[in-house]
SEFI-705713 format. One record per residue: z, x, y of N, C-alpha, C in turn; residue number from 1. Coordinates in Angstrom, 3 decimals. Layout:
BEGIN
        nzz        nxx        nyy       cazz       caxx       cayy        czz        cxx        cyy   num
          Z          X          Y          Z          X          Y          Z          X          Y   NUM
...
***
This chain:
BEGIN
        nzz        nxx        nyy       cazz       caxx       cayy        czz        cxx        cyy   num
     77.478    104.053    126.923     77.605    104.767    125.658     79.047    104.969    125.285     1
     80.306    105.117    126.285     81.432    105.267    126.088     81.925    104.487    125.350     2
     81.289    102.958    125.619     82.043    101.586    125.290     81.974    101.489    124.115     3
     80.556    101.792    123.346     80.177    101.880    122.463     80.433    103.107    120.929     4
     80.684    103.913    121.666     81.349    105.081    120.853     83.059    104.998    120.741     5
     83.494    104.060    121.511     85.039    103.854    121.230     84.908    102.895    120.155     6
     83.892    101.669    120.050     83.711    100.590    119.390     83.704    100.935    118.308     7
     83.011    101.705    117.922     82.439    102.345    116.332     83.542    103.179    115.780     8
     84.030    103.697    116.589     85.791    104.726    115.917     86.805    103.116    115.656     9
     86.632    102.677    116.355     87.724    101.564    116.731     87.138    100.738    115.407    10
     86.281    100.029    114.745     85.657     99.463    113.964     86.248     99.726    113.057    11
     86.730    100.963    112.949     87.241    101.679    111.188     88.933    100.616    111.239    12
     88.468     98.820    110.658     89.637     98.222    111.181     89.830     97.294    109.875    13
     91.227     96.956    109.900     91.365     95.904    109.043     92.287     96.390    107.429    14
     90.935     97.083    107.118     90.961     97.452    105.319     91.787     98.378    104.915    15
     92.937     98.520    105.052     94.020     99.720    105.429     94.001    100.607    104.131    16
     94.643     99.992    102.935     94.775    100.299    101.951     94.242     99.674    100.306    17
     93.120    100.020    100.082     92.441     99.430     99.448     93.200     99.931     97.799    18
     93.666    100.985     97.511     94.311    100.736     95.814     95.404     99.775     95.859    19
     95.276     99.006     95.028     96.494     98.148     94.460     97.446     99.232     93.817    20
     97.974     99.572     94.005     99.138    100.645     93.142    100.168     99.850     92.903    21
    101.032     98.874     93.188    101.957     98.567     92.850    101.629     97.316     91.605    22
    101.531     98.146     90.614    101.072     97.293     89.424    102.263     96.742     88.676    23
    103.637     97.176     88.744    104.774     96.938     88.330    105.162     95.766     89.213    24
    105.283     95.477     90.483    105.573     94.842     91.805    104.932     93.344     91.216    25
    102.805     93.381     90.601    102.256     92.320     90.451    102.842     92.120     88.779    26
    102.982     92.650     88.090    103.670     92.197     86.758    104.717     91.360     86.629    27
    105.706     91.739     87.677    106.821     91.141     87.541    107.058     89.854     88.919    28
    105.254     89.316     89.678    105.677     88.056     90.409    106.223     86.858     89.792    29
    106.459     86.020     90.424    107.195     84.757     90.018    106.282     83.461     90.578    30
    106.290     82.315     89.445    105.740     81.875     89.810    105.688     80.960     91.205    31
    107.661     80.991     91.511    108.083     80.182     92.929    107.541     81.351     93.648    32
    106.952     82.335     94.135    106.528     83.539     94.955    104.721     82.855     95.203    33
    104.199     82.618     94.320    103.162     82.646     94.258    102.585     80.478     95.019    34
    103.419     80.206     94.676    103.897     78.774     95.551    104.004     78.733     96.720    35
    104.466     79.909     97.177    104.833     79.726     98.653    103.775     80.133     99.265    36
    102.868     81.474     98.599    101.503     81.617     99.122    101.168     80.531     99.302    37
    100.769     79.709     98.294     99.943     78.515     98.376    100.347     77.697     99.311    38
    101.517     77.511     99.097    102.213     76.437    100.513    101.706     76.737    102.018    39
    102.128     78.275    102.218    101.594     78.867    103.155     99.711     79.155    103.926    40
     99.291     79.210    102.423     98.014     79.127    103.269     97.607     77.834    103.550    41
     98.164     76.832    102.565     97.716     75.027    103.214     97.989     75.281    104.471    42
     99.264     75.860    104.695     99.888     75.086    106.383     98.768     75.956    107.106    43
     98.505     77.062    107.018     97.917     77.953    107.932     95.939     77.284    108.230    44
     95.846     76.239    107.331     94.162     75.707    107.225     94.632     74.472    107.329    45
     94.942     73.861    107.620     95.315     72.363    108.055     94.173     71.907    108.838    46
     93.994     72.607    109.989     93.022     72.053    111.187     91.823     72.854    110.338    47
     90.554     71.666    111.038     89.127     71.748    110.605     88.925     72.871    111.534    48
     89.481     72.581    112.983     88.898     73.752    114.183     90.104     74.324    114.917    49
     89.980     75.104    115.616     90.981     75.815    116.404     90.179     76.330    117.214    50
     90.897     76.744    118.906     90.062     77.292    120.120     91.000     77.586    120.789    51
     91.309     78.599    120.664     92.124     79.383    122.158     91.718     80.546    123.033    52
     92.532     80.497    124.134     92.469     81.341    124.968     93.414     82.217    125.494    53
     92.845     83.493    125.047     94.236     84.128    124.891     94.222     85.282    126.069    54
     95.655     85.651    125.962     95.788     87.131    127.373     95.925     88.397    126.561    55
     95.589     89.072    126.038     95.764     90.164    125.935     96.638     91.460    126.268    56
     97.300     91.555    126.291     98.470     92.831    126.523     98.140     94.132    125.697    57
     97.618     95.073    125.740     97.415     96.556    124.857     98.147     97.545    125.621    58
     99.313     97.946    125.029     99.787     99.293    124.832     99.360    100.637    123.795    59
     99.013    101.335    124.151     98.296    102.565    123.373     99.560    103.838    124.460    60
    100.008    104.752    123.153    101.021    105.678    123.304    100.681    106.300    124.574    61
    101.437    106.792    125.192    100.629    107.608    126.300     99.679    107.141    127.742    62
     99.434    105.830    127.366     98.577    105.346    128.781     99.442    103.967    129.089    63
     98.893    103.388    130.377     99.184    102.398    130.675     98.682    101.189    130.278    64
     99.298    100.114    130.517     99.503     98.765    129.175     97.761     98.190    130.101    65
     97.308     97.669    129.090     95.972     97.354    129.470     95.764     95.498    129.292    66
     95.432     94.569    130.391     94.968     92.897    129.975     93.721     92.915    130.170    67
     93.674     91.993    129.201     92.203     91.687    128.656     92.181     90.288    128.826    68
     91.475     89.145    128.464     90.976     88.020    128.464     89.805     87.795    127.066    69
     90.344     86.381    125.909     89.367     86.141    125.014     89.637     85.069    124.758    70
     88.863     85.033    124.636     88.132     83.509    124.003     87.767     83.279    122.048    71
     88.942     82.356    121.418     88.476     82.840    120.098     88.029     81.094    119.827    72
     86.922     81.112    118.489     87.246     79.830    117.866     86.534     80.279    116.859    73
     87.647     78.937    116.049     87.618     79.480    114.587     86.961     77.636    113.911    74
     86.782     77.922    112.424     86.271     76.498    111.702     86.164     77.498    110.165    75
     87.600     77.166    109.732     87.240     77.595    108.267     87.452     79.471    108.560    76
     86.354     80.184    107.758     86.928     81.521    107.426     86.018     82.218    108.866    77
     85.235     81.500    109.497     84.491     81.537    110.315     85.421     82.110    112.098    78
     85.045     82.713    112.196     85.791     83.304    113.567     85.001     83.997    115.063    79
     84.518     83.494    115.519     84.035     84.146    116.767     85.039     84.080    118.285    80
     85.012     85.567    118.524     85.604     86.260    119.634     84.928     86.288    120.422    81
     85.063     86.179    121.933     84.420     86.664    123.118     85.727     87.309    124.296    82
     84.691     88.411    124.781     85.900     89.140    126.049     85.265     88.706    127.504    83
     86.033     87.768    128.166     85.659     87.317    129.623     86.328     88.202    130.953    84
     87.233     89.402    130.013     87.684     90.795    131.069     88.251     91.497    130.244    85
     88.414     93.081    130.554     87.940     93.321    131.927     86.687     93.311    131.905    86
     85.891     94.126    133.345     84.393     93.979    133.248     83.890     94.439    131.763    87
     84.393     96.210    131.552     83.691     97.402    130.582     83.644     96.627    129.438    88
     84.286     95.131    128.866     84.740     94.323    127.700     83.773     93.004    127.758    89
     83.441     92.330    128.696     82.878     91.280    129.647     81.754     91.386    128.974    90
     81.348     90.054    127.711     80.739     89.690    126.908     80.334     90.044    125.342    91
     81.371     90.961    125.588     81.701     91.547    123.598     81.869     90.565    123.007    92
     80.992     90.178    122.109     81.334     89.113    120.752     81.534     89.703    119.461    93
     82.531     89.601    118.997     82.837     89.588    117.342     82.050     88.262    116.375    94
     81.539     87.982    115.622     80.907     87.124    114.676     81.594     87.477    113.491    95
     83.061     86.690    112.886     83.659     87.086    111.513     83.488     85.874    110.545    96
     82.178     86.092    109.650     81.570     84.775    108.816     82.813     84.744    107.296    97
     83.214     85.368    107.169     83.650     85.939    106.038     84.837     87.592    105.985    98
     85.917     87.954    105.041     86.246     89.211    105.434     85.325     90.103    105.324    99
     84.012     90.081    104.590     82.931     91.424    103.820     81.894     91.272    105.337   100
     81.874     90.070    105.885     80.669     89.976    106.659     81.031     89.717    107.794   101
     81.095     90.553    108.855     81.310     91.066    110.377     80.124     91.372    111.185   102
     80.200     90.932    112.677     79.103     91.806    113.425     79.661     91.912    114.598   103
     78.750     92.226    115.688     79.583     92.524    116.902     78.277     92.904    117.392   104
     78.319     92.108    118.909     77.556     92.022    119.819     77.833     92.582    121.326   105
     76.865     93.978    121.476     77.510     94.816    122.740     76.698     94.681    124.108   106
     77.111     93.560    125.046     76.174     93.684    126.107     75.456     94.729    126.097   107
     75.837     96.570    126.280     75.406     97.517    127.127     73.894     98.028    126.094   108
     74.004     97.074    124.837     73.054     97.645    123.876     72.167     96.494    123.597   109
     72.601     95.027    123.806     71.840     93.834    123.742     71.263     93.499    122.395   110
     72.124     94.143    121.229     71.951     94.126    119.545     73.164     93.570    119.160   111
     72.791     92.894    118.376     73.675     92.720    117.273     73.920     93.794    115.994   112
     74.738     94.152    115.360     75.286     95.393    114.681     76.125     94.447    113.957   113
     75.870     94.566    112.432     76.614     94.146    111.559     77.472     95.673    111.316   114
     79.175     95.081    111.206     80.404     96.187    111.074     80.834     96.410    109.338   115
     80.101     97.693    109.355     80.515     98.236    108.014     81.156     97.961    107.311   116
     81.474     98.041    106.321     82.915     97.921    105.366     83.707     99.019    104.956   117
     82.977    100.173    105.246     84.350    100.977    105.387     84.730    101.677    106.531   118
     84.259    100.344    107.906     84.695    100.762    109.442     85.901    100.244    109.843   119
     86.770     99.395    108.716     87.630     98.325    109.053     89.069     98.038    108.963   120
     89.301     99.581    109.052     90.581    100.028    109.051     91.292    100.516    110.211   121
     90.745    100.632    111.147     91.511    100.892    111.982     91.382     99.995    113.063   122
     92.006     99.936    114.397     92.401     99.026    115.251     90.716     98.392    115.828   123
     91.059     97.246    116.094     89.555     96.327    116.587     89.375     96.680    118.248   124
     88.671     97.114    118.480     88.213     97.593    120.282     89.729     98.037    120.909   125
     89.945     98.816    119.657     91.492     99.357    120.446     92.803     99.224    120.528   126
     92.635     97.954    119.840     93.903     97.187    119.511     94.292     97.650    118.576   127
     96.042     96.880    118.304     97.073     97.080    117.223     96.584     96.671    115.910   128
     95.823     95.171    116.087     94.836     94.224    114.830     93.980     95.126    114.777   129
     93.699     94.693    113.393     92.321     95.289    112.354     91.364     94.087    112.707   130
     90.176     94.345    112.029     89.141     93.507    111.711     90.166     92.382    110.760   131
     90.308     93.081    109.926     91.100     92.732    108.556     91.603     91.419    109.539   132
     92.942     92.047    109.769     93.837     91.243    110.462     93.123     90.288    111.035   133
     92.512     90.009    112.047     91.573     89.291    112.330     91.299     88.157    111.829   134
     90.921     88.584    110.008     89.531     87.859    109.710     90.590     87.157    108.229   135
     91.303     87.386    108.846     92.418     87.015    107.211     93.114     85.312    107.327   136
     92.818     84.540    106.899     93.006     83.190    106.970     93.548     82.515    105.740   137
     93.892     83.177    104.921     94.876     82.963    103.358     95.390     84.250    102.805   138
     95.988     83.948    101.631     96.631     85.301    101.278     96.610     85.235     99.416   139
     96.417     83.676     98.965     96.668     83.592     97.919     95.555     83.917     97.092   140
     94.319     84.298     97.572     93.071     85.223     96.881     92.973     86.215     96.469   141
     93.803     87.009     97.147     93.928     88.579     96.880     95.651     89.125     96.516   142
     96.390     88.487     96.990     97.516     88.942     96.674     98.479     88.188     96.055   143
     99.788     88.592     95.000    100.136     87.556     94.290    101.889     87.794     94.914   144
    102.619     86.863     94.771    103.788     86.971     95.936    105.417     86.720     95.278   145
    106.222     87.780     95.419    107.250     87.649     94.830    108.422     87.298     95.599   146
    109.461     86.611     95.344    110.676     86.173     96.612    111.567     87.333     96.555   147
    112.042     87.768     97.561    112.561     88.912     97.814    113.795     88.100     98.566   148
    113.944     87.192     99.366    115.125     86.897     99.605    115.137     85.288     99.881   149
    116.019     84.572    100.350    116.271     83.557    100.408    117.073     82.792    101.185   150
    117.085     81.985    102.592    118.132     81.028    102.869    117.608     80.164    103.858   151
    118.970     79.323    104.043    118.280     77.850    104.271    117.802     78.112    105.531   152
    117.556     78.854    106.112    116.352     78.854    107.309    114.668     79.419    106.870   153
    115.277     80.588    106.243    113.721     81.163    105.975    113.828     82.061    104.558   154
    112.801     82.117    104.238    111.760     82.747    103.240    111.635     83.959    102.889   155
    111.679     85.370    102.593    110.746     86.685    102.447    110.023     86.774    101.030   156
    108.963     86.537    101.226    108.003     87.364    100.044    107.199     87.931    100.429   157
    107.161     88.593     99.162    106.426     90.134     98.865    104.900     89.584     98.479   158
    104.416     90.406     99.125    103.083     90.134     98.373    102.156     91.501     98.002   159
    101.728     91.621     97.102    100.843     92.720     96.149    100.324     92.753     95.551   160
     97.990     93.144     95.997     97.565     92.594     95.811     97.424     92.479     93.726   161
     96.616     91.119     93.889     96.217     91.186     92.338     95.473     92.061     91.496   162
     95.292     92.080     90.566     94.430     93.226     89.890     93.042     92.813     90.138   163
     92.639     94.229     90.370     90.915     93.406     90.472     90.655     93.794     91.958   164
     91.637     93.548     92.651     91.269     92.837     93.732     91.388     94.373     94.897   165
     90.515     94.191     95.951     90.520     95.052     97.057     91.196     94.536     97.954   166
     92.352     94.655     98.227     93.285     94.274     99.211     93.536     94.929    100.626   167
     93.257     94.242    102.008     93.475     95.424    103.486     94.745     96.604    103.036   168
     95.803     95.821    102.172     97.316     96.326    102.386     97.823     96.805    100.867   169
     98.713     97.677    100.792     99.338     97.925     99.553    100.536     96.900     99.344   170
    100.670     96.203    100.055    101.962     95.425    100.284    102.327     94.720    101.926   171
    102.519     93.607    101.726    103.158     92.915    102.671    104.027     91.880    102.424   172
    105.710     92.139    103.108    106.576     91.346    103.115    106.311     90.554    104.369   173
    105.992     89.403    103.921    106.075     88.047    104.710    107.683     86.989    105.106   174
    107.823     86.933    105.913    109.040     86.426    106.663    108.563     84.735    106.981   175
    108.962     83.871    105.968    108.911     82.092    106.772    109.813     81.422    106.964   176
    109.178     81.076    108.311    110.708     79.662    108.613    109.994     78.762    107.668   177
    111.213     78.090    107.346    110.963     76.983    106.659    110.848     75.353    107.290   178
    111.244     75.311    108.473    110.914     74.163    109.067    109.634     73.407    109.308   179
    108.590     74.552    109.507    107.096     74.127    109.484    106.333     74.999    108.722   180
    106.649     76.415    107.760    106.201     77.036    107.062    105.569     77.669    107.406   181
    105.689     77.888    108.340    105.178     79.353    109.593    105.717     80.689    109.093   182
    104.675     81.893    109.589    105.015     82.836    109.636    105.930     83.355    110.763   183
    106.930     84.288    110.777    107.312     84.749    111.570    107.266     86.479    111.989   184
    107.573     86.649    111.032    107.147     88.052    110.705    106.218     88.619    109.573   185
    105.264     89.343    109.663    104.899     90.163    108.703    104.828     91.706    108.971   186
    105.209     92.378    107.261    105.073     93.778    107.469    104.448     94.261    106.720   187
    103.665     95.167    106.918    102.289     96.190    106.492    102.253     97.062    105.719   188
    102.286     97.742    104.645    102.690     98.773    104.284    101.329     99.550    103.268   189
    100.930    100.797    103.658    100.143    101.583    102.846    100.786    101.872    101.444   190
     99.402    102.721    100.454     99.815    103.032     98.897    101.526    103.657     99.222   191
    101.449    104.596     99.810    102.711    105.508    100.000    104.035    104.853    100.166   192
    104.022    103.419    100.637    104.846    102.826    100.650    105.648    102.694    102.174   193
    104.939    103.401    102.639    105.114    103.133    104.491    105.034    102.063    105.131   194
    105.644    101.658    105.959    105.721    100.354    106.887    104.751    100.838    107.942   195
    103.334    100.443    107.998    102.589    101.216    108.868    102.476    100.048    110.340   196
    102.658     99.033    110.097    102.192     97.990    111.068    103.538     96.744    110.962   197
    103.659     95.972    112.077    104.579     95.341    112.069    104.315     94.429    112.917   198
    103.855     92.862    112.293    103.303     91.814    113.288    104.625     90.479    113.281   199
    104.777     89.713    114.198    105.702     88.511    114.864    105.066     88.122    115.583   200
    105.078     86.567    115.101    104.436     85.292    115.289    105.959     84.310    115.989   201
    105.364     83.813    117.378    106.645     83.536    117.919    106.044     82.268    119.032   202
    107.088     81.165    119.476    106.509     80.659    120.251    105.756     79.657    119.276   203
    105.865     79.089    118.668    105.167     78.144    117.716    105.440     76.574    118.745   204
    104.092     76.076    118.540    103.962     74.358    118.654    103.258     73.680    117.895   205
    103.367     72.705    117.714    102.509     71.627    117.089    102.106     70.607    117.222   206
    101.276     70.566    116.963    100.223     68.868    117.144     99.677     68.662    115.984   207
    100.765     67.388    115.778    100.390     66.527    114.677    100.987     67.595    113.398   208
    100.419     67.727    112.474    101.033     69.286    111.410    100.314     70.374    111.579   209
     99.674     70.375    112.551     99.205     72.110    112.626     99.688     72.513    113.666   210
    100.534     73.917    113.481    101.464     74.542    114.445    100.928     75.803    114.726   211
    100.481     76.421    115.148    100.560     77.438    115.986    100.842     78.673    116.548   212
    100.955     79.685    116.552    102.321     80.615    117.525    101.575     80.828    119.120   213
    102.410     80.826    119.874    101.996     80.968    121.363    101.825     82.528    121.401   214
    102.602     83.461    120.884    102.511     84.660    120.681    102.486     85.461    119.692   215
    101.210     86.506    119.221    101.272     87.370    118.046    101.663     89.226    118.739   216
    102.258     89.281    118.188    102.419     90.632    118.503    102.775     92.065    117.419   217
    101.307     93.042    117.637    101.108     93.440    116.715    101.585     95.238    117.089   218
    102.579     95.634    116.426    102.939     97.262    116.201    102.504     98.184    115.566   219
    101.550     98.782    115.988    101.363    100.335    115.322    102.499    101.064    115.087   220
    103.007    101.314    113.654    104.629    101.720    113.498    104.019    103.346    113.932   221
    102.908    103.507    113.556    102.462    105.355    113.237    101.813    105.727    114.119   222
    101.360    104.860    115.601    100.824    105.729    116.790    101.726    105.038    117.031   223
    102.640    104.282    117.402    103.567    104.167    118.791    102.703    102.875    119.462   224
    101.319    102.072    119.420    100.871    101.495    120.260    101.187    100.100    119.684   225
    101.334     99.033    120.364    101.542     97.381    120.137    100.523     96.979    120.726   226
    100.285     95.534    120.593     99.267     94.237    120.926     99.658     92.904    120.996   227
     99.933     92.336    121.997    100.321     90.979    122.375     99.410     90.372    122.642   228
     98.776     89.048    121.837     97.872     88.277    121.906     98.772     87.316    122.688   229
     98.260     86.405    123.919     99.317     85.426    124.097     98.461     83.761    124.514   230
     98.804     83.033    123.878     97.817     81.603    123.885     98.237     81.249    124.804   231
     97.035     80.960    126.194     97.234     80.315    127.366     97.158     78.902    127.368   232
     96.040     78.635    126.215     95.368     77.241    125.831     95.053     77.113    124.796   233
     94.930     76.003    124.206     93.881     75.840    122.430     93.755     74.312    122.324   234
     93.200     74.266    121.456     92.298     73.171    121.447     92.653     72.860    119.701   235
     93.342     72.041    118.767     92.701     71.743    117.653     91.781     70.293    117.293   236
     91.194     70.927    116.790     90.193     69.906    115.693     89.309     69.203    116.677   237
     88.789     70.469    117.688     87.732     70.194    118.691     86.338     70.497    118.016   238
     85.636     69.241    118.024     84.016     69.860    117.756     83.285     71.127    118.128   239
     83.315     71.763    117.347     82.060     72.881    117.146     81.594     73.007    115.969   240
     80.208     72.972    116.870     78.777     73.255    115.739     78.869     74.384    115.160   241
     78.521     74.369    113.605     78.276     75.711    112.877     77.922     76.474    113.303   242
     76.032     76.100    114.472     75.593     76.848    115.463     76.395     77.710    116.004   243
     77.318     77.718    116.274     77.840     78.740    116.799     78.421     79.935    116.675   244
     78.731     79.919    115.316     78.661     80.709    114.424     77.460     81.682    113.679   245
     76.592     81.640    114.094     75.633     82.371    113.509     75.326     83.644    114.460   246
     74.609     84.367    113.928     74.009     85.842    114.571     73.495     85.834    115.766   247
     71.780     84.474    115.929     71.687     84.021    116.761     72.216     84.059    117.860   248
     72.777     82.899    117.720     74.002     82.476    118.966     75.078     84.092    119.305   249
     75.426     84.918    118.899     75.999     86.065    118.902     75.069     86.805    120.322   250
     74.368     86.638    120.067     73.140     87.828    121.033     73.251     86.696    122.165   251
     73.327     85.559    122.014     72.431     85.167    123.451     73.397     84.927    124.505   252
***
């Protein structure tokens, strides 16, 4: 029941700041801002599949740094997680079909549980990442992107979302190298205008044009806690069946 009652607090993940307030910010994008989104999410969907295996590192304020073990693969907006440690974690599946459509599969309950939409704000089984974060595989749908700086190595734009639109963030300045159009940094920021989260993408490789980061590492600016995802292995443009992706397959 413990595992499970942390899960459901922890669930409140992803969806940080849902008003668009910076309506002045989207008035005045550019259209080279809104290019680089686009540029950026090509590079980031290149591969049909992706499969890694990652180490886990969790720092939370106050306790000691915690490893984990997962297993992710992705195909499109499609994302399934599995935890192979520690034990109390040892067969948790995430199922992310879509950002609106989440579930999560808890050995100790042997159900599948589709994850709310307004559970998805705060950290995923504890972590620094949201659901959100997670389940976010473009940027140029929801948010429209202005250049904030410029040079011959890298990139910063702003991004804020469009009108209309329900956005995780009130704002995020995005940091790209320009050599492979990678992210390097991104930063988070609520309506208030706070830097609440602070993620770096580091360690990049590539095969063929889809690159990678070997390491994501994600900062809670407002508890003090971080998250180091770190790729032991991956696999692109390895066959997997849709099957595997479904609810189904989640439970068994």
């Amino acid at each position: 029941m413990k595992t499970y009652s942390r899960f459901a607090l922890s669930l409140t993940a992803l969806a940080a700041a849902f008003a668009p307030t910076s309506v002045a910010s989207v008035a005045g994008a550019d259209p080279g801002g809104d290019k680089i989104v686009a540029a950026i999410d090509a590079a980031m969907n290149k591969a049909k599949t992706l499969s890694f295996d990652y180490e886990i590192v969790n720092k939370e304020a106050g306790k000691d740094e915690r490893t984990m073990q997962m297993k992710v693969l992705l195909k499109g907006e499609k994302r399934l997680s599995e935890f192979s440690s520690p034990a109390d974690m040892k067969g948790t599946k995430v199922l992310i079909l879509s950002p609106t459509q989440m579930y999560v599969y808890l050995p100790a309950f042997g159900k599948v549980r589709r994850i709310a939409s307004h559970t998805k704000d705060q950290g995923f089984l504890g972590l620094s990442f949201s659901q959100d974060d997670m389940a976010t595989t473009s940027y140029g749908a929801l948010y429209t992107g202005t250049v904030g700086s410029d040079t011959a190595a890298q990139t910063v734009v702003v991004l804020t979302p469009k009108p209309g639109q329900e956005a995780p963030y009130a704002k995020i300045e995005i940091t790209i190298a320009k050599d492979h159009m990678v992210l390097s940094q991104l930063k988070y920021f609520n309506s208030d205008g706070t830097n609440i989260k602070t993620e770096t993408r580091s360690g990049y490789t590539c095969e063929s044009d889809v690159c990678t980061p070997g390491e994501l590492k994600m900062t809670d600016n407002v508890k003090g806690n971080w998250t180091k995802l770190i790729a032991k292995s991956r696999k692109v443009n390895a066959d997997i069946s849709d099957d595997v992706f479904s609810q189904r397959n989640l439970g068994e």
